[in-house]
N, C-alpha and C positions, 0 to 999 in steps of 0.2 A: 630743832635748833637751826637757825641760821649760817649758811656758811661763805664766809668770801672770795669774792672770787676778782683776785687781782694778779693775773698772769704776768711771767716774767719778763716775757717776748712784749710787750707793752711797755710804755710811759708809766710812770707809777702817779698815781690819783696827787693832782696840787692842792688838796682840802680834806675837810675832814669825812669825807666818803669812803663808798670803794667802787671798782669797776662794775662790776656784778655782785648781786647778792644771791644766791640758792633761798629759796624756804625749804622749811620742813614737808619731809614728805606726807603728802596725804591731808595736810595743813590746812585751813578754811582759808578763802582768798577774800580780802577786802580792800576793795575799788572806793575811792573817795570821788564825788566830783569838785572840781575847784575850787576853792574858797576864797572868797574874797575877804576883806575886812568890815563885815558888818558885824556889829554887834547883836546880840540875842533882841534889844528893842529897835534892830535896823537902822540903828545910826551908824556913821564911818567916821571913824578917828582921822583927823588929818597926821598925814609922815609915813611914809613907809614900812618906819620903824613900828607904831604903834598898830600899822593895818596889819602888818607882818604876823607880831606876837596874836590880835585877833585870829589868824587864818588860821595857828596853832593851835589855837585855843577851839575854835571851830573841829579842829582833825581831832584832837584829844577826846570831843565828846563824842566825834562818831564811831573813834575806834573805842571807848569806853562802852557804847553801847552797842557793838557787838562782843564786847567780854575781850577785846584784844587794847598794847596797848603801843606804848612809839618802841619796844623793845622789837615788836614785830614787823615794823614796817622797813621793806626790801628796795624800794622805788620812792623819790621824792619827785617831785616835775613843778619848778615856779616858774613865774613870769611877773617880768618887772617892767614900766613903761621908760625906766630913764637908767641907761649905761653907770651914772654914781652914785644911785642906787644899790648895785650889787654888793659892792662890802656893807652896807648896812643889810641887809637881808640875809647876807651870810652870816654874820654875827650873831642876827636873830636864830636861824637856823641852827647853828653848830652850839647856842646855849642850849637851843631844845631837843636836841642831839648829845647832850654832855655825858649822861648816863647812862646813853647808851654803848654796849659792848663794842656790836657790830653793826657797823656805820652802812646806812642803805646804800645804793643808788644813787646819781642826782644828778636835776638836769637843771639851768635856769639857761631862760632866754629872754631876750627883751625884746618889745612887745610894742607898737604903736600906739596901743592903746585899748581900754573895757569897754562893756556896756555903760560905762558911768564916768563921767571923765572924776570924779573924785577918788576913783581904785588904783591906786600905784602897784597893787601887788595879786597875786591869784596863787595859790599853792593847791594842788594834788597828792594825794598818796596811795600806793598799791601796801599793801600787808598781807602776810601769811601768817596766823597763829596755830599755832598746835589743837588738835581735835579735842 
């Protein structure tokens, strides 16, 4: 099980994360690399919003196919190219975050820019599932 970790001596988290997250001990660890918003036939939705939900959708099948799923994931790390972009990312994130207990990690940063100038968005995720 996951445990959080939001110390008192700190700022308390402004969203729907936490400071740190613990995995489970002894736990498998899964590393995503970044995803963009392509879709399974390589096309990219225009809006943030719609590359967003693709990037999730991306993370879903790779923690599905290592048998873990967003309950597990400890660490999230986006990158957005445009500052009023961020409430729409977050929106997107904290829906795919809804049913989750215990809220990862998270980091977003803005970004100059991809390898594709049509990519508004990139997300990452680390996970720990149970053995």
């Amino acid at each position: 099980m996951k445990t959080p970790l939001t110390p008192a001596a700190i700022a308390a988290p402004f969203g729907a994360y936490n400071h740190g997250v613990m995995g489970p001990s002894g736990g498998r660890v899964i590393v995503t690399s970044g995803q963009l918003g392509l879709a399974p036939d390589g096309s990219c939705p225009e809006g943030v919003k719609a590359q967003a939900e693709q990037c999730f959708a991306n993370i879903d099948a790779i923690l599905a196919e290592a048998g873990a799923g967003r309950d597990d994931v400890i660490r999230i790390s986006a990158f957005v190219t445009q500052r009023e972009d961020f409430p729409i990312y977050m929106a997107v994130r904290d829906a795919w975050l809804a049913e989750v207990t215990v809220k990862p990690a998270s980091t977003l940063i803005i970004v100059t820019g991809f390898t594709r100038e049509e990519f508004r968005v990139e997300v990452e995720v680390t996970a720990v599932a149970p053995v």
